[in-house]
C-alpha positions as CSV (number, residue, x, y, z in Angstrom):
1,X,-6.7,24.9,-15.0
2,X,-8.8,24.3,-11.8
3,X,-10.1,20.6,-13.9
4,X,-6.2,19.9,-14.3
5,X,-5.4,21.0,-10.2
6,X,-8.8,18.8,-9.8
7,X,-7.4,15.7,-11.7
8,X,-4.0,15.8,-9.9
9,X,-5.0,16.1,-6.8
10,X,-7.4,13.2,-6.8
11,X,-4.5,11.0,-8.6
12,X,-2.5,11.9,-5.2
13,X,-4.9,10.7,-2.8
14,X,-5.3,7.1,-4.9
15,X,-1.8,7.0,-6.1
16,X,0.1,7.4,-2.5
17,X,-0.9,4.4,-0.8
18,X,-0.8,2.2,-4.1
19,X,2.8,3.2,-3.8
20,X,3.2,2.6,-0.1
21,X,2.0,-0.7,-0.5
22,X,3.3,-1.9,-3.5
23,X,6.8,-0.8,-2.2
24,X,6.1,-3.3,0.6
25,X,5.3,-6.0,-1.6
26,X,8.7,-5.5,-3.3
27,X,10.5,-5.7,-0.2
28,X,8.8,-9.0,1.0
29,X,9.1,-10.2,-2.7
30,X,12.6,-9.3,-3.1
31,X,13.6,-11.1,-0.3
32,X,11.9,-14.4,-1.9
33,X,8.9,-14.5,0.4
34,X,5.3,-13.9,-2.2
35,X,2.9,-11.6,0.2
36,X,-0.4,-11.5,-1.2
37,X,-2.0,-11.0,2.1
38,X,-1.1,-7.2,1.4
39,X,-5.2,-6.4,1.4
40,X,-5.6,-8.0,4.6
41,X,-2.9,-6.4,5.8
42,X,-4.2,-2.9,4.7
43,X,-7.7,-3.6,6.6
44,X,-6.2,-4.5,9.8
45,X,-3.9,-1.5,9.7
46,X,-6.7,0.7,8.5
47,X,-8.9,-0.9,10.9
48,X,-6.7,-0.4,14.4
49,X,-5.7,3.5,13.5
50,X,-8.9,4.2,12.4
51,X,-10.7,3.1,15.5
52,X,-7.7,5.1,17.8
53,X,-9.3,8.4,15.7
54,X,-12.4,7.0,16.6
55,X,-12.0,6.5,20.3
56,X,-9.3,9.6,20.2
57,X,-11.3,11.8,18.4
58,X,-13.3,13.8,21.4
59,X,-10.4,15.2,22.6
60,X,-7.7,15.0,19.9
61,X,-7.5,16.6,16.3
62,X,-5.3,17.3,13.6
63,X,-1.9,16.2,12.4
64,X,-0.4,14.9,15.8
65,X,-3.2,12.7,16.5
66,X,-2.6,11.3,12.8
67,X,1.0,10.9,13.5
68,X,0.4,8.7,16.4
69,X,-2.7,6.3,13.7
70,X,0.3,6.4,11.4
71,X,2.7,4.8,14.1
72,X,-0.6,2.3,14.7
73,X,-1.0,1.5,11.5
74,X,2.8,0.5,10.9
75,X,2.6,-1.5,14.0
76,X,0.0,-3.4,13.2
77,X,0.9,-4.0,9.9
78,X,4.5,-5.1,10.8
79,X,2.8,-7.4,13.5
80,X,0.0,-8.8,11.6
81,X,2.0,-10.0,8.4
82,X,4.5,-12.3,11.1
83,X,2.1,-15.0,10.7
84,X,2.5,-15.0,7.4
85,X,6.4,-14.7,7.5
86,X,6.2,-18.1,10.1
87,X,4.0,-19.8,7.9
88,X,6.0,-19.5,5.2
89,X,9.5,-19.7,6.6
90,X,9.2,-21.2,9.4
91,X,6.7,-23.9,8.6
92,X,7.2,-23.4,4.8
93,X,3.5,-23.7,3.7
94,X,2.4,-22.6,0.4
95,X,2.8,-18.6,0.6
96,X,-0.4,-18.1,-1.2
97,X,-2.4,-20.0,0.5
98,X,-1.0,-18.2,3.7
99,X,-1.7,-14.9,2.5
100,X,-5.1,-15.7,1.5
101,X,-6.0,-16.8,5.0
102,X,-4.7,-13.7,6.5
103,X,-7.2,-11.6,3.6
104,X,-9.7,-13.9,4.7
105,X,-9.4,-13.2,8.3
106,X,-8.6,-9.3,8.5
107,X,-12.2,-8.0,7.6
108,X,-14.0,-10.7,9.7
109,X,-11.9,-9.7,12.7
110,X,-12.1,-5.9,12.2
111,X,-16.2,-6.2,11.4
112,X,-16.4,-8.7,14.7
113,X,-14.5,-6.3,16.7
114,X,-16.1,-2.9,15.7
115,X,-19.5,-4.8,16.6
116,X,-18.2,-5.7,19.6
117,X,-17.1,-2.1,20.6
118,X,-19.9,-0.3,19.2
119,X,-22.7,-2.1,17.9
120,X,-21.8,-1.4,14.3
121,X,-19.8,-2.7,12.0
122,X,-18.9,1.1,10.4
123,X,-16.2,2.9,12.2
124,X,-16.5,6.7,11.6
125,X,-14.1,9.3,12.5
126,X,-13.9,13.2,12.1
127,X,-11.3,14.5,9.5
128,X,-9.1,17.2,10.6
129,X,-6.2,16.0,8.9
130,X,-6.6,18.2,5.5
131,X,-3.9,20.9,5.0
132,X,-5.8,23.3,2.9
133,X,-1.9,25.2,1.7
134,X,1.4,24.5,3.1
135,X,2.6,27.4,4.6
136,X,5.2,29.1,1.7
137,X,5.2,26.3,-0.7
138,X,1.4,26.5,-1.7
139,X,1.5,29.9,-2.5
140,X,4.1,28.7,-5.4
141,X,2.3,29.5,-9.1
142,X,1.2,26.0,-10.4
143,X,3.1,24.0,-8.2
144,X,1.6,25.3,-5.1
145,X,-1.9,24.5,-5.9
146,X,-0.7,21.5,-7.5
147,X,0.8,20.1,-4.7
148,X,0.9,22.2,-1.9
149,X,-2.9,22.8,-1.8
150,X,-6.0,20.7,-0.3
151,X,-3.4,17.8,0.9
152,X,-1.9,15.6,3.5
153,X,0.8,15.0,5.6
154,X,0.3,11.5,4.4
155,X,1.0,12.3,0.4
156,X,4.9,13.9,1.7
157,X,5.3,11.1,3.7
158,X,4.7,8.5,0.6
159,X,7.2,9.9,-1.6
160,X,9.6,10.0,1.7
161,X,9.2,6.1,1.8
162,X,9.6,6.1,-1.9
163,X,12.9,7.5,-1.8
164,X,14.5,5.4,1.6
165,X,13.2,2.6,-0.4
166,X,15.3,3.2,-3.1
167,X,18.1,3.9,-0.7
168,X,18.1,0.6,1.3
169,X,17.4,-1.4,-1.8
170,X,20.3,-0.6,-3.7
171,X,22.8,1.5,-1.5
172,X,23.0,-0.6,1.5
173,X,24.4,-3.2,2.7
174,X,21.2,-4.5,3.7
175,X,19.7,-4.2,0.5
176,X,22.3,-6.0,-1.1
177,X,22.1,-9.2,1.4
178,X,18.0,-9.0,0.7
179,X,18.3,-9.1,-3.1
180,X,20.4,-11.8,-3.0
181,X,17.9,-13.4,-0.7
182,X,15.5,-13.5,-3.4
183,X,18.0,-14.4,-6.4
184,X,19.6,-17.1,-5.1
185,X,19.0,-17.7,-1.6
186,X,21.7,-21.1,-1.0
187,X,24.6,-18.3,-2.4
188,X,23.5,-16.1,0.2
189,X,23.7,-18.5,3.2
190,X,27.0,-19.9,1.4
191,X,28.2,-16.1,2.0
192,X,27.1,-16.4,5.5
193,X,23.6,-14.4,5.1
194,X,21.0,-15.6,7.8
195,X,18.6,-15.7,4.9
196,X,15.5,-16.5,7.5
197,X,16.2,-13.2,9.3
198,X,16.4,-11.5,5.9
199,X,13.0,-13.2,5.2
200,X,11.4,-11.8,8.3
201,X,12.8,-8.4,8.0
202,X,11.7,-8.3,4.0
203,X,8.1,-9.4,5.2
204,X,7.5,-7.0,8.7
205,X,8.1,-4.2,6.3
206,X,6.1,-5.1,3.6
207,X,3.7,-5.6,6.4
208,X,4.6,-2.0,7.9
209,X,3.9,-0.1,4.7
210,X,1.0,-2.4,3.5
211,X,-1.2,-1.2,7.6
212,X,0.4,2.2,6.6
213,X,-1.2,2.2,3.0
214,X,-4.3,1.4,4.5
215,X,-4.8,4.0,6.8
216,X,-3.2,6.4,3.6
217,X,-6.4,5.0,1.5
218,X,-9.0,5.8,4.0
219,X,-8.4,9.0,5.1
220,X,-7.8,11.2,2.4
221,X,-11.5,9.8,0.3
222,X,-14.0,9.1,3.4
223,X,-14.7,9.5,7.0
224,X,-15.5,5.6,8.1
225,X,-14.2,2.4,7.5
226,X,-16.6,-0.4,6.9
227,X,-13.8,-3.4,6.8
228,X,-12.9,-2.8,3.5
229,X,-9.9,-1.3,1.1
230,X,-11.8,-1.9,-1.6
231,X,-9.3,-4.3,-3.4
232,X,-6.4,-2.2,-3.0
233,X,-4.1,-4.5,-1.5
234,X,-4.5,-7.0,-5.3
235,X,-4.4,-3.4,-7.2
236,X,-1.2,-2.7,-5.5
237,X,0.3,-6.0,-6.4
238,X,-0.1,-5.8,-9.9
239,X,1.2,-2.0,-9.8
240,X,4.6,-4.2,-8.3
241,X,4.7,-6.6,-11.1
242,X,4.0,-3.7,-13.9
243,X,6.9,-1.8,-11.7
244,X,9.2,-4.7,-12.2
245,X,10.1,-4.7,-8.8
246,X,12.3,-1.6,-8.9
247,X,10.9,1.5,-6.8
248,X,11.1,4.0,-9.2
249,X,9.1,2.2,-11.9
250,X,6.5,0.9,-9.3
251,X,6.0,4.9,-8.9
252,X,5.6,5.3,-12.9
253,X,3.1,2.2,-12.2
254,X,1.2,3.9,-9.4
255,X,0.7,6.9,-11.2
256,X,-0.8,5.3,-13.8
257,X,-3.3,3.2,-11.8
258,X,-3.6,5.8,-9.7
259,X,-5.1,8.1,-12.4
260,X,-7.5,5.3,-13.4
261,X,-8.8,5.2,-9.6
262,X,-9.2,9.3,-9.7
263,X,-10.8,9.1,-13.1
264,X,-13.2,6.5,-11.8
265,X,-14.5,7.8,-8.8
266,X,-14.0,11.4,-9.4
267,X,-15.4,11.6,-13.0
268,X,-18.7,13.3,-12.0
269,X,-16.2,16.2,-11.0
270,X,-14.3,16.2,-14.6
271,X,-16.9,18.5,-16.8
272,X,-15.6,16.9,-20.5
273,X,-16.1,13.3,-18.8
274,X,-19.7,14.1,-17.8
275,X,-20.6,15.8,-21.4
276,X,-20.2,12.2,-22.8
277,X,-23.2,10.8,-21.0
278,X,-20.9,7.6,-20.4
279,X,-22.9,5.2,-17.7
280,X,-21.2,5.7,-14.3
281,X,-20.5,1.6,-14.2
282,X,-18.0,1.9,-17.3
283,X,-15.7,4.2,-15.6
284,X,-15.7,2.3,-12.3
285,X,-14.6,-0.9,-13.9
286,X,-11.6,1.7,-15.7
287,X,-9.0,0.8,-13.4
288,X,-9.3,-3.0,-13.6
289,X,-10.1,-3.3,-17.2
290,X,-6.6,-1.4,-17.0
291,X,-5.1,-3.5,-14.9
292,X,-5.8,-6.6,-17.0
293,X,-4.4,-5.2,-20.1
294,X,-1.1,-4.2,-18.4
295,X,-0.4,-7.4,-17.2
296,X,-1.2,-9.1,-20.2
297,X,0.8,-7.1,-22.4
298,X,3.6,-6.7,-19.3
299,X,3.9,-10.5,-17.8
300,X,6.2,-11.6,-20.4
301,X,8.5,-9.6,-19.7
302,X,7.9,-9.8,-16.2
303,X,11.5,-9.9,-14.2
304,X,10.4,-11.4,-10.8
305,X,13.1,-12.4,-8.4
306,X,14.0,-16.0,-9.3
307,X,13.8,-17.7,-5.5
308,X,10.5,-15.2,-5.2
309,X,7.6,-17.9,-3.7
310,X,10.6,-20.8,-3.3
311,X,10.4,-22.1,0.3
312,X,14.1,-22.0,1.5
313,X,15.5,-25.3,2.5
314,X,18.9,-25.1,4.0
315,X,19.7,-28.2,3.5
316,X,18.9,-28.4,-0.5
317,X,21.3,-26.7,-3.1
């Protein structure tokens, strides 16, 4: 049982900020505005929380100063990915060659910067964040150390997002006006929609969660950040497409590649895995071997929203 609390536990730490992120996507995708600067995105908000517990980290500690990298890390997100929202709706350039320049430019600025600061690219910082059983709930048979047990604040706060997502998508009014944003963007204006504002707001919170989701990577599986997500930000975009776009089934989707990620980097810990004498290599290249076969088999079925990627001209029906 302790190999199964093991197993889920590690599929929580990988599988949360797939979800944050790929919940952005959908919100910048849904609104017809392709964001595949989401990896940049998740190093620059990894980069600016993660040097605040760096530089915070002598004389703060646990969940408050984590709340505060979280606000960071949503800040910077949300501000970062409004060059991407100008380029493409403003100046409507070619959103993926946009979003590449922004992954291009997020780990050269945060390695720049750290050297700048401190000499080194690497910017560590002391974990205190761990909640080793929530009060009550982990003493809960199964569920408890399931759940409840070696965790953070960060996992509760993922499936929170999870379900407001679902909430504004399809129970608001908002939602409504940012779906048909990305459906059939001319109807919406004809409706009197300010489908640029739309835009914007679709892409400052994908940009939100996607800085969230990299600060929710880092934390719970290291203690520095070397300019990296490790291709998270691409991992999280094809766990949108195999989600179809719709929250609950990008969770289904996160799970999934989120088990891949734990079996991969956890295996060593899994004592059936490490009585097959598999070389360590196979099992890292797990969740993108993965990954390549669900969007095969998935893409042609795939349910995009029809304006997703369209620049929208105003003055073209």
């Amino acid at each position: 049982m302790d190999v199964v609390y093991f197993i889920v536990q590690q599929t929580m730490f990988f599988m949360v900020p797939l979800l944050i992120v790929a919940l952005g996507g959908m919100f910048s995708e849904r609104s017809g505005i392709v964001n595949i600067a989401l990896e940049g995105i998740m190093t620059m908000g990894a980069f600016t929380s993660i040097l605040f517990l760096n530089l915070t980290g002598k004389f703060m500690s646990g969940q408050m100063q984590l709340l505060i990298a979280i606000l960071i890390a949503l800040a910077t997100g949300g501000i970062f990915s409004l060059f991407h929202a100008y380029a493409s709706i403003n100046m409507k350039a070619d959103q993926t060659i946009s979003g590449t320049a922004l992954n291009m430019f997020a780990p050269a600025f945060a390695i720049f910067v750290a050297r700048v600061i401190q000499n080194v690219q690497q910017v560590q910082f002391v974990n205190t964040f761990r909640i080793e059983s929530v009060p009550i709930l982990g003493s809960i048979p199964i569920i408890g150390p399931l759940f409840f047990q070696n965790t953070y604040i960060t996992t509760y706060i993922g499936f929170l997002i999870l379900i407001i997502s679902y909430i504004v998508l399809f129970k608001t009014r908002f939602g409504l006006r940012l779906r048909a944003c990305g459906e059939h963007p001319h109807a919406a204006d004809a409706a009197g929609v300010n489908v640029s504002i739309m835009q914007y707001a679709g892409v400052f919170i994908s940009g939100a969660l996607a800085g969230l989701g990299g600060l929710v990577f880092v934390v719970p599986t290291s203690t520095n950040f070397n300019a990296t997500v490790s291709g998270y930000g691409f991992l999280a975009i094809a766990v949108l497409i195999f989600g179809q776009w719709n929250p609950i089934k990008i969770l289904g989707a996160a799970i999934f590649f989120g088990l891949t990620k734990a079996i991969a980097s956890a295996y060593s810990g899994i004592p059936f895995l490490v009585s097959l004498n598999i070389p360590s290599y196979l099992y890292k290249m797990i969740p993108y071997i993965a990954t390549l076969l669900v969007l095969i088999f998935t893409s042609k079925k795939s349910s995009a929203p029809r304006a997703s990627g369209v620049p929208f001209d105003k003055g073209q029906r």
